[in-house]
N, CA, C and O of each residue as an XYZ file, in Angstrom:
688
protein
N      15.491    -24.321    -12.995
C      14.528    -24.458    -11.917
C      13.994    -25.877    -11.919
O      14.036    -26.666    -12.863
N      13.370    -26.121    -10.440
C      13.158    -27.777    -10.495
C      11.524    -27.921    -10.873
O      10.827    -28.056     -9.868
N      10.868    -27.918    -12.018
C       9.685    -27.856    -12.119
C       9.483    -29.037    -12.496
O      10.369    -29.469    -13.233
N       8.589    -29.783    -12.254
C       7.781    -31.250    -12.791
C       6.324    -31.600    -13.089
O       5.417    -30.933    -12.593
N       6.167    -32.297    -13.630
C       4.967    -32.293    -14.389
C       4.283    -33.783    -13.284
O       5.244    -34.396    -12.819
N       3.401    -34.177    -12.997
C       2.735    -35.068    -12.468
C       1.775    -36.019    -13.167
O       0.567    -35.793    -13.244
N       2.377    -37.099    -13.676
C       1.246    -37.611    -14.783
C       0.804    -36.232    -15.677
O       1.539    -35.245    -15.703
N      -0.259    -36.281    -16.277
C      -1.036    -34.905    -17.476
C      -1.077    -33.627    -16.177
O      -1.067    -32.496    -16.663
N      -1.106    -33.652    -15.170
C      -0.810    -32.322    -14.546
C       0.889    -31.739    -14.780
O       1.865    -32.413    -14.454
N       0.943    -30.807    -15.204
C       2.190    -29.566    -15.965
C       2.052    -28.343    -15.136
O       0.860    -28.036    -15.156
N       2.734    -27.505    -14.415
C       2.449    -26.138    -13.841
C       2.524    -25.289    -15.301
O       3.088    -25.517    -16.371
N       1.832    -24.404    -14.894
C       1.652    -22.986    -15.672
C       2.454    -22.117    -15.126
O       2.267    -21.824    -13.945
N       3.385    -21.591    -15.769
C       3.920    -20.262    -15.374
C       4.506    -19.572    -16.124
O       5.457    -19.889    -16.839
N       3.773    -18.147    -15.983
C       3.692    -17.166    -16.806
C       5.243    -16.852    -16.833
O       6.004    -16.692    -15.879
N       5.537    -16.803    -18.402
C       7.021    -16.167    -18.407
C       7.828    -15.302    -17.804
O       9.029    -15.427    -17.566
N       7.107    -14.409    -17.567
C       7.760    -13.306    -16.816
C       7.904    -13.212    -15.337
O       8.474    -12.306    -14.729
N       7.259    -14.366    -14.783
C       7.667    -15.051    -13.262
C       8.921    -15.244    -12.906
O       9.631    -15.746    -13.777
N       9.403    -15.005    -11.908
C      10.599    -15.587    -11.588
C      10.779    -16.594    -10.511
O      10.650    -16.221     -9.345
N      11.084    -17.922    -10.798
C      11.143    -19.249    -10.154
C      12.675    -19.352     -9.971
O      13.495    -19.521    -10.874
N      12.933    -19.215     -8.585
C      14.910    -19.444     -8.163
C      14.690    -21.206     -8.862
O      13.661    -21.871     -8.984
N      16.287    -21.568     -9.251
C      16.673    -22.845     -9.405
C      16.484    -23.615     -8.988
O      16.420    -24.694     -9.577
N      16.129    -23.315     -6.657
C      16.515    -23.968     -6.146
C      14.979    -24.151     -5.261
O      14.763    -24.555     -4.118
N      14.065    -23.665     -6.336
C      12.341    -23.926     -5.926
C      12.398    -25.049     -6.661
O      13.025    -25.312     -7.687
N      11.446    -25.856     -5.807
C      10.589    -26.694     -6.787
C       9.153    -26.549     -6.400
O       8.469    -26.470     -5.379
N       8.995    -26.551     -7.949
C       7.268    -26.570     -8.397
C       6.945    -27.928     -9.172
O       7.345    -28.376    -10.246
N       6.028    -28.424     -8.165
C       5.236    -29.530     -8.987
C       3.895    -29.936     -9.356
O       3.110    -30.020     -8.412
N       3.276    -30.314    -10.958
C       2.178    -30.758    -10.859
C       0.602    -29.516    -11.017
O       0.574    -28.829    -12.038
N       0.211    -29.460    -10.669
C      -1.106    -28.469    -10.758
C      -1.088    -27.176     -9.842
O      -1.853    -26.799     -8.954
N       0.136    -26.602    -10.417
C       0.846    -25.107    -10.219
C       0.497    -24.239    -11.015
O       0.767    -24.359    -12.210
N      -0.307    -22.970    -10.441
C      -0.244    -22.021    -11.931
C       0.531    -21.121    -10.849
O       0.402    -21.150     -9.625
N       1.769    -19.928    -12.006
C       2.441    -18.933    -11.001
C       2.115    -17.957    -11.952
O       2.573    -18.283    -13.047
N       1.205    -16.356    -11.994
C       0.780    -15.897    -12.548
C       2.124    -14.543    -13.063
O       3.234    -15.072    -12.997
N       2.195    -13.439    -13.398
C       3.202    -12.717    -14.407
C       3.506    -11.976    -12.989
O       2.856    -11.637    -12.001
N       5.043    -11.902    -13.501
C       6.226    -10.972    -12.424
C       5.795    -11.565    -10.913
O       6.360    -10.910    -10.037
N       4.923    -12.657    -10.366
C       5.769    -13.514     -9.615
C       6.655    -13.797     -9.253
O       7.436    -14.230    -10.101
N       7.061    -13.763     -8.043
C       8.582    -14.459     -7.836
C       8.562    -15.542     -6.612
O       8.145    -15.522     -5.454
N       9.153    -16.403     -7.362
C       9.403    -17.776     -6.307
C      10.827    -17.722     -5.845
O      11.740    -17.399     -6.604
N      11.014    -18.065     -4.503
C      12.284    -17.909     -3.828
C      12.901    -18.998     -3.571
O      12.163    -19.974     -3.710
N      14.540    -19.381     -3.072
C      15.489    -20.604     -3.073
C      14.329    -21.207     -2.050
O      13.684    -20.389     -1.395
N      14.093    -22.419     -1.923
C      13.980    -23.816     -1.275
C      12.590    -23.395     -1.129
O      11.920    -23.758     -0.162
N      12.046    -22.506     -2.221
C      10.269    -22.616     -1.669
C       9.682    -23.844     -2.257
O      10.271    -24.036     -3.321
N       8.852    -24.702     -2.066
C       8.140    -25.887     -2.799
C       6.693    -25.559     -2.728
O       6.032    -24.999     -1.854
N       6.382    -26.057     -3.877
C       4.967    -25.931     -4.133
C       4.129    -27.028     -5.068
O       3.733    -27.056     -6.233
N       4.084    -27.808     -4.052
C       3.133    -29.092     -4.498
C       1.439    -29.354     -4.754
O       0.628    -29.643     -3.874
N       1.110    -29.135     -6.452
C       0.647    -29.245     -6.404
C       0.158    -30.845     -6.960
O      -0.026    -31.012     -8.165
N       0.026    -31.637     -6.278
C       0.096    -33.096     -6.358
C      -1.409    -33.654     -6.048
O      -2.146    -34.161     -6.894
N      -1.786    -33.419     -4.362
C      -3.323    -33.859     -4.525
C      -4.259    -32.371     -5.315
O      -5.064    -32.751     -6.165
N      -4.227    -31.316     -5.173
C      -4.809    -30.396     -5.571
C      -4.071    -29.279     -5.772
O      -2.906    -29.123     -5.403
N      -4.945    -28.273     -6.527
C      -4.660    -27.053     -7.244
C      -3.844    -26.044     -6.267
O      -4.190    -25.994     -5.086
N      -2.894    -25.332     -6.676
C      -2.292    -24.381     -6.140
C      -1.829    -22.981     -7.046
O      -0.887    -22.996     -7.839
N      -2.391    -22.189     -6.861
C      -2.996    -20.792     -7.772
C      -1.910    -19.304     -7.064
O      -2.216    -18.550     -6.140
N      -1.163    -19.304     -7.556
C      -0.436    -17.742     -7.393
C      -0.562    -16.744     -8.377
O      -0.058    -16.815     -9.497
N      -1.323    -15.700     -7.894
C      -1.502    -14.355     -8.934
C      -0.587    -13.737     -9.510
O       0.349    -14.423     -9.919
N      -0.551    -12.502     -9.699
C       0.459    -11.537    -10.205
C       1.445    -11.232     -9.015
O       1.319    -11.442     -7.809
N       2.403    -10.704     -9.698
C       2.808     -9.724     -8.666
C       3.282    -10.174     -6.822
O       3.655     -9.437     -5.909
N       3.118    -11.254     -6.852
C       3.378    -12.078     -5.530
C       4.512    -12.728     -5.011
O       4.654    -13.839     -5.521
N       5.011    -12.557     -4.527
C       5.961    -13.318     -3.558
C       5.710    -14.530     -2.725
O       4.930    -14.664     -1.782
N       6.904    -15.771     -3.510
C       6.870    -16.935     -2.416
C       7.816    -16.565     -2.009
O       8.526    -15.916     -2.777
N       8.317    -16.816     -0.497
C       9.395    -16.413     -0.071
C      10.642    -17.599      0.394
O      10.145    -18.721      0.487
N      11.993    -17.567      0.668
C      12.455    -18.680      0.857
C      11.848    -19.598      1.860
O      11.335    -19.204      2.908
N      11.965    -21.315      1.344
C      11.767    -22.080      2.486
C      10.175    -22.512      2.730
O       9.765    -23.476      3.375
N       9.305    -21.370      1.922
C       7.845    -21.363      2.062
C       7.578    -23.405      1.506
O       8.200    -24.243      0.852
N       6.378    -23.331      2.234
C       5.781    -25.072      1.835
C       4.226    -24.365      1.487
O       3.460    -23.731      2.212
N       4.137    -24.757      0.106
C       2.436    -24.679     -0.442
C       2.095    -25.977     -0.910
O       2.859    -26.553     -1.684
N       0.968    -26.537     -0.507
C       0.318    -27.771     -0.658
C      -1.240    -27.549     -0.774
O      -1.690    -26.516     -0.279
N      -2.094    -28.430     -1.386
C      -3.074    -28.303     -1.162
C      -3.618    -29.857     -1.221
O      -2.998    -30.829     -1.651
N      -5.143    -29.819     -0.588
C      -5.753    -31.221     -0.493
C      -6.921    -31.293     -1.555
O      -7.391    -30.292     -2.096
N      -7.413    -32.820     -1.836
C      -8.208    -32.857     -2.855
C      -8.955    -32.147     -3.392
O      -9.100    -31.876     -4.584
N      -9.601    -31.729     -2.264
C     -10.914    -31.179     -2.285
C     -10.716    -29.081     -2.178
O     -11.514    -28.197     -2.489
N      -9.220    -29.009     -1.574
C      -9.296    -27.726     -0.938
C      -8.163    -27.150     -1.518
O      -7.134    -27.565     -0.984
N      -7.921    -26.101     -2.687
C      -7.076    -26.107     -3.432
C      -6.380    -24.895     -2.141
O      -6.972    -24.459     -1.153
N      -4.985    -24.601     -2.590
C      -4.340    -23.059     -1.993
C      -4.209    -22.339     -3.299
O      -3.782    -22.642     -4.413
N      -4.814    -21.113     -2.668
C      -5.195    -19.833     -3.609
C      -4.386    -18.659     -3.224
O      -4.664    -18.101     -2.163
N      -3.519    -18.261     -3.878
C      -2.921    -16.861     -3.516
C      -2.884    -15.920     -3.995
O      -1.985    -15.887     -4.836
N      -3.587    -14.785     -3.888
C      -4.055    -13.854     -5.225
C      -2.756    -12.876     -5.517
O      -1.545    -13.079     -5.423
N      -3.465    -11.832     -5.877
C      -2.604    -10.961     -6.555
C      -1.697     -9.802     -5.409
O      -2.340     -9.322     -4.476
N      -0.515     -9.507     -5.548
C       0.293     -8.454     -4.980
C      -0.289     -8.802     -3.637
O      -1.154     -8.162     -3.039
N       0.427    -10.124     -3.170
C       0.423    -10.592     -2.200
C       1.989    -10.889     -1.713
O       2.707    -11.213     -2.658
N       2.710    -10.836     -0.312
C       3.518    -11.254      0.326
C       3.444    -12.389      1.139
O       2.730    -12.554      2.128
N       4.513    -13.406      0.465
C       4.146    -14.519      1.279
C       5.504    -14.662      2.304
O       6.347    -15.238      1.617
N       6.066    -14.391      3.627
C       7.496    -14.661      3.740
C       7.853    -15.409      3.984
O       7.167    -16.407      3.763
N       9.029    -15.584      4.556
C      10.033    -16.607      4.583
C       9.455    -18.056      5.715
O       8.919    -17.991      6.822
N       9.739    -18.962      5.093
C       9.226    -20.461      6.083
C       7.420    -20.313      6.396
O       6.833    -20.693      7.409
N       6.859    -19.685      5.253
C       5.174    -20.413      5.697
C       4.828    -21.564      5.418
O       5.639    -22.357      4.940
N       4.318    -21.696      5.515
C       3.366    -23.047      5.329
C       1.878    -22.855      4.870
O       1.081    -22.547      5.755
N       1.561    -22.955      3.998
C      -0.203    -22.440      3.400
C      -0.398    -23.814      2.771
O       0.292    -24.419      1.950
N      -1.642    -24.167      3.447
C      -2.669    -25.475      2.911
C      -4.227    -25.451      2.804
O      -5.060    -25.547      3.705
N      -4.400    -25.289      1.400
C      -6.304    -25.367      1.776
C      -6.774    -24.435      1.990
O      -7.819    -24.502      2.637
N      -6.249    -23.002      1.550
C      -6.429    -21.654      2.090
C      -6.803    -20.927      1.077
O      -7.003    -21.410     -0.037
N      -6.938    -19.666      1.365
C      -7.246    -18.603      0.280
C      -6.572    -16.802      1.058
O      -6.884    -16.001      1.939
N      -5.794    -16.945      0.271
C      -5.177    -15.523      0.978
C      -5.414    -14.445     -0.368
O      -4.875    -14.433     -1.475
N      -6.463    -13.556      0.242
C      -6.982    -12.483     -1.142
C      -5.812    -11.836     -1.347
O      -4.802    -12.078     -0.685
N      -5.899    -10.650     -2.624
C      -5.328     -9.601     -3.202
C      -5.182     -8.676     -1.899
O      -5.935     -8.432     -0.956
N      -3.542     -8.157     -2.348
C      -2.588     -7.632     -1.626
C      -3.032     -7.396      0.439
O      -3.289     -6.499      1.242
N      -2.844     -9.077      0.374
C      -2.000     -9.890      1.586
C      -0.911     -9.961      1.901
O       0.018    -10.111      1.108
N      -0.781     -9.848      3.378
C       0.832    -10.052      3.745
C       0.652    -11.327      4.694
O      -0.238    -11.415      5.540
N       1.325    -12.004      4.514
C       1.712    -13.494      5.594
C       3.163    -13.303      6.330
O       4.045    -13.864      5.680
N       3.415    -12.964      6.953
C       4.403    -12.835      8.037
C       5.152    -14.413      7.756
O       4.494    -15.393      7.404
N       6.532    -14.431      7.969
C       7.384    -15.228      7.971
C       7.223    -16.318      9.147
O       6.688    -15.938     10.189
N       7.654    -17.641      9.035
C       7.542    -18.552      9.688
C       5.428    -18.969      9.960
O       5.023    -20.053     10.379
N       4.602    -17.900      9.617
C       3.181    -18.794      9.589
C       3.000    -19.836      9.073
O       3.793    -20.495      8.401
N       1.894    -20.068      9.363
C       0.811    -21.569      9.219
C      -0.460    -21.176      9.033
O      -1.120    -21.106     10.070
N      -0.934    -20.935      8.168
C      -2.390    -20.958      7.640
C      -2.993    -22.183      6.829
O      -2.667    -22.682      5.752
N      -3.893    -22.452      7.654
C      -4.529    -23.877      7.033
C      -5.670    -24.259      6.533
O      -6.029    -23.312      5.833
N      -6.529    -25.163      6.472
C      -7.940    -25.287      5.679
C      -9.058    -24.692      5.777
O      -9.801    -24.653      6.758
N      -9.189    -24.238      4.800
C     -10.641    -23.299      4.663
C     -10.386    -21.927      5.272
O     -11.222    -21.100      4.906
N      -9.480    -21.474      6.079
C      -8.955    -20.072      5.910
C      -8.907    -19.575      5.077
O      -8.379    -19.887      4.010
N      -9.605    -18.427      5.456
C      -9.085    -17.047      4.310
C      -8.874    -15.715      4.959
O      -9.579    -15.040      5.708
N      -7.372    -15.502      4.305
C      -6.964    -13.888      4.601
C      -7.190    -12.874      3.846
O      -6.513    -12.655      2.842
N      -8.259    -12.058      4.263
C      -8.770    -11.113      3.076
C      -7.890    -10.006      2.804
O      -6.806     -9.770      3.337
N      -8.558     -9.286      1.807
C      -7.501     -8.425      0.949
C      -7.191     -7.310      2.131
O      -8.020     -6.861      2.923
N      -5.558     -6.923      2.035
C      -5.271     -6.140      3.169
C      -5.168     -6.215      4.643
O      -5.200     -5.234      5.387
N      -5.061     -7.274      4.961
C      -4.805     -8.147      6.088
C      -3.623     -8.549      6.302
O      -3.174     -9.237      5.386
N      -3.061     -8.408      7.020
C      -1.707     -9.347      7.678
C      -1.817    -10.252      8.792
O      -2.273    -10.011      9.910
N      -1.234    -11.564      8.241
C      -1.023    -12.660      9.229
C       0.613    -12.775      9.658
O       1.547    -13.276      9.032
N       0.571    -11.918     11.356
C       1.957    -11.579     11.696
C       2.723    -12.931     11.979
O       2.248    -13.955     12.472
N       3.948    -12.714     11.578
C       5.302    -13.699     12.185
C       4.855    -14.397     13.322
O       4.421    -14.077     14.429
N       5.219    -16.025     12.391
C       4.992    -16.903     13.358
C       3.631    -17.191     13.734
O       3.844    -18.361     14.050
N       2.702    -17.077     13.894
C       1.312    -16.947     13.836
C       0.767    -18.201     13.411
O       1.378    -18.827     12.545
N      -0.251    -18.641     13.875
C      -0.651    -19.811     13.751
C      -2.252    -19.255     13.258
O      -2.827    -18.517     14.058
N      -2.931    -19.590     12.015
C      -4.253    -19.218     11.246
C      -4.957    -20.683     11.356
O      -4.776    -21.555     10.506
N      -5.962    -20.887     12.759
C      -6.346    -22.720     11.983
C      -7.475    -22.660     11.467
O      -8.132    -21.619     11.463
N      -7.850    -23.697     10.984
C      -8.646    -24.146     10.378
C      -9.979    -23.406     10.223
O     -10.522    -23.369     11.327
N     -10.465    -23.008      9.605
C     -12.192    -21.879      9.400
C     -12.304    -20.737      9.664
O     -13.358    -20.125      9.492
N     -10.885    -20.045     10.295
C     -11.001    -18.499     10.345
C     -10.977    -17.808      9.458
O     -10.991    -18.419      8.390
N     -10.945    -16.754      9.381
C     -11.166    -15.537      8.804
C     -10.713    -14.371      9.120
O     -11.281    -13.554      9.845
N      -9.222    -14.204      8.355
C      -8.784    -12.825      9.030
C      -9.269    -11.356      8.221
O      -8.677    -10.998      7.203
N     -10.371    -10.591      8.783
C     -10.646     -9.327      7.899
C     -10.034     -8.843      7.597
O      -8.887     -8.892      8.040
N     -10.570     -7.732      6.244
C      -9.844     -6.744      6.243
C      -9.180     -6.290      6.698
O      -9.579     -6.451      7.852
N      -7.959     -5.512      6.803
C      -7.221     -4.781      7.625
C      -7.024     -4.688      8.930
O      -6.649     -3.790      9.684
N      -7.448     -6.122      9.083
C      -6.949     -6.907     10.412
C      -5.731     -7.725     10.607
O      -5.043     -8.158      9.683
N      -5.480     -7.931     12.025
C      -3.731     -8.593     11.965
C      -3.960     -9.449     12.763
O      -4.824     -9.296     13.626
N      -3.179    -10.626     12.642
C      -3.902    -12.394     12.971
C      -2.558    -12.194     13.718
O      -1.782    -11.639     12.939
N      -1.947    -12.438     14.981
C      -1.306    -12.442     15.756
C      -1.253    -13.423     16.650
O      -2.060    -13.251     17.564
N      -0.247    -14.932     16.784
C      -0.195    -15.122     18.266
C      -0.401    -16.837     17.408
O      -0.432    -17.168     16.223
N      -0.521    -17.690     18.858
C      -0.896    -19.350     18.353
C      -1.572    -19.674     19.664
O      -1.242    -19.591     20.847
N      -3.092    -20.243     18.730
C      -3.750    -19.750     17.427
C      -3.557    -18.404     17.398
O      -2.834    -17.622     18.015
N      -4.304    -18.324     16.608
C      -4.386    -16.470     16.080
C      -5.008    -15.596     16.826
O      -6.174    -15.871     16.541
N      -5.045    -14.995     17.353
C      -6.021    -13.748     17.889
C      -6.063    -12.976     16.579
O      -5.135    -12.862     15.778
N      -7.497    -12.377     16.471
C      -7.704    -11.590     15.185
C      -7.867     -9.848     15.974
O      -8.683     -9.554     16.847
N      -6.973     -9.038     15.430
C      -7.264     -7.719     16.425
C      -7.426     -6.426     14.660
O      -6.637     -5.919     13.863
N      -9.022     -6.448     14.890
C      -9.484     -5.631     13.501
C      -9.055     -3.766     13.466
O      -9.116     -2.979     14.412
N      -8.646     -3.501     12.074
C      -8.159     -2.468     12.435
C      -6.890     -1.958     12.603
O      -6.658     -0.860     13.110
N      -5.814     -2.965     12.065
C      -5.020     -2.288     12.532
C      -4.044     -2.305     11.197
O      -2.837     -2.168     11.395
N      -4.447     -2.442     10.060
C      -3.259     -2.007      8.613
C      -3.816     -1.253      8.039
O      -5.035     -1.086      8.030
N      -2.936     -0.624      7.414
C      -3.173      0.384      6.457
C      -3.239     -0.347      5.418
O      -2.899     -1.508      5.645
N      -3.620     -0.077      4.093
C      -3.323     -1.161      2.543
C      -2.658     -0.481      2.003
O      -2.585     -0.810      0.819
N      -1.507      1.203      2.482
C      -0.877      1.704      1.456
C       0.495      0.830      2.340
O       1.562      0.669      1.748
N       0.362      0.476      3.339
C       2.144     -0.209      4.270
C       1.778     -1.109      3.693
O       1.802     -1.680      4.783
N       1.397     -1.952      2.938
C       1.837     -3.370      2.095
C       2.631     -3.227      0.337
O       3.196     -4.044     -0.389
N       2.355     -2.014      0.228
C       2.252     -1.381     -1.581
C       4.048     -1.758     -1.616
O       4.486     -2.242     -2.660
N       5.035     -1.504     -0.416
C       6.061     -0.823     -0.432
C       6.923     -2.800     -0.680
O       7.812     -2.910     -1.524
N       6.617     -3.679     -0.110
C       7.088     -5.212     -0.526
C       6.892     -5.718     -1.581
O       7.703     -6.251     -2.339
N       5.543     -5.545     -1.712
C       5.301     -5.898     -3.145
C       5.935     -5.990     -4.626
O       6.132     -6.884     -5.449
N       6.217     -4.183     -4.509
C       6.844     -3.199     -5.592
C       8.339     -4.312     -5.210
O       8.711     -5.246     -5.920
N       8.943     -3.879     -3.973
C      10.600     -4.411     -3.655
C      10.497     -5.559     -4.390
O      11.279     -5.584     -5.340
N       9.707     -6.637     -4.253
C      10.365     -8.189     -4.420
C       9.875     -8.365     -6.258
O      10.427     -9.056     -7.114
N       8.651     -7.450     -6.395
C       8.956     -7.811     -8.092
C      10.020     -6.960     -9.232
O      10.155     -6.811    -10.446
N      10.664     -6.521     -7.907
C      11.667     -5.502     -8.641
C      12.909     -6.418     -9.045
O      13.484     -6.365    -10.132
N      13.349     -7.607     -7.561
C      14.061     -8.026     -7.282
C      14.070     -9.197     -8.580
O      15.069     -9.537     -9.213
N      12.926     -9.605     -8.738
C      12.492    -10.973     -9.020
C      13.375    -10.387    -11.064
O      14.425    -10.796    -11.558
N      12.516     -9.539    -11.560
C      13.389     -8.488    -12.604
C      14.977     -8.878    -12.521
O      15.584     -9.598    -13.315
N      15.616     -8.075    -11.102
C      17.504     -8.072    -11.461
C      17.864     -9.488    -11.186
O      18.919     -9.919    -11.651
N      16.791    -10.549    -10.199
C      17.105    -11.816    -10.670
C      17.302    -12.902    -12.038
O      18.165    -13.739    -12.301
N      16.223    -12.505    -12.657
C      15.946    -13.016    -13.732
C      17.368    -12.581    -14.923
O      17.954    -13.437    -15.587
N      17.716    -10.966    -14.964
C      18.337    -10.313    -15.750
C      20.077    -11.150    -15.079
O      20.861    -11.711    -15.844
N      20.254    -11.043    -13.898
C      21.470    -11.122    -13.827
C      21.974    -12.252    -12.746
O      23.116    -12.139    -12.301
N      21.127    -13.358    -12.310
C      21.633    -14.683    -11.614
C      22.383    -15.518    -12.181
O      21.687    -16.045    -13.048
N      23.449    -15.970    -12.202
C      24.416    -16.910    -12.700
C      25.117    -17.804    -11.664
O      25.762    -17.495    -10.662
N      24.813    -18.973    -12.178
C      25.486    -20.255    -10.912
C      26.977    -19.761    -11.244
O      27.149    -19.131    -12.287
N      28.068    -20.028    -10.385
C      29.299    -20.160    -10.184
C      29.563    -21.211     -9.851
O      28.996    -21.585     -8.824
N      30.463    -22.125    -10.485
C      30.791    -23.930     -9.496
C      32.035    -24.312     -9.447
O      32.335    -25.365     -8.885
C-alpha cells in the first residue's frame, strides 16, 4: 500500500484495516480496526487531520482532505462510496454518503443519515438524523431512513475488506 509519512506526521492504522495497494494514505491519517480503504481512494492528510473509525468504508476513487483549521472526521460503521470527495466535514456513526458526493466545510452528516448519489452537501449544513440530502446543493428531506437499511453495507464491505486482506495477490 502507498502510505507516507509527512515530515513527523505518520498515519495510524489499526492492523486489522484493510488499505488496497492502490490507496494512498498520507501524513495525519488515523484508519481505525476492520476499516477498509479501496483501489485509487487518497487520503491526504497534509494540511490537517483526517480521522476514520471502525468498521468504515472508503470507497474506490474517494478524495479525503482536510484544511488547517478543519480536520475530516469519519466515524464509525460508516459508508463512504465510490468517487466522494469529503473536506472539513464530520460525517457521524453509521452514515451513508452516496457515490460520486461532495460534502464540504463545517458540514456534518449525523448518525443515520444519507447523503444520496451525486449530491452536493455545501458548506454549514446539516444533514439530520435520518434524513436524506438529495440534489445540487442539497435539499434536506427529514425522515426518510431507516438505521436498520444501512446495518446491511457496512457488515458487506468489512466482510470483504477480511477475504481481501486473507486472499489479494498481484499477478504481473
Amino acid at each position: 500500500m502507498a502510505v507516507y509519512a509527512l515530515f513527523d506526521s505518520e498515519p495510524q492504522i489499526d492492523p486489522s484495516a484493510f488499505v488496497h495497494p492502490m490507496a494512498i494514505v498520507i501524513g495525519n491519517v488515523k484508519i481505525g480496526a476492520r476499516s477498509t480503504i479501496w483501489p485509487g481512494a487518497v487520503l491526504r492528510g497534509d494540511y490537517g487531520r483526517i480521522e476514520i473509525g471502525e468498521d468504515t468504508s472508503i470507497q474506490d476513487g474517494s478524495v479525503l482532505h482536510a484544511t488547517e483549521i478543519l480536520p475530516t472526521i469519519v466515524g464509525n460503521r460508516c459508508t463512504v462510496g465510490h468517487i466522494v470527495h469529503l473536506e472539513g466535514c464530520v460525517i457521524e456513526d453509521d452514515a451513508l454518503v452516496g457515490s460520486g458526493s461532495v460534502v464540504l466545510h463545517r458540514a456534518r452528516v449525523e448518525s443515520f443519515a444519507v447523503v444520496g448519489a451525486n449530491a452536493v452537501v455545501t458548506n454549514d449544513v446539516r444533514v439530520p438524523s435520518r434524513a436524506m440530502a438529495l440534489g445540487v446543493p442539497a435539499r434536506i428531506f427529514a425522515d426518510r431512513v431507516s438505521p436498520e437499511s444501512l446495518a446491511d453495507a457496512v457488515t458487506r464491505y468489512v466482510e470483504n475488506g477480511i477475504r481481501y486482506k486473507e486472499g489479494l495477490r498481484r499477478l504481473d
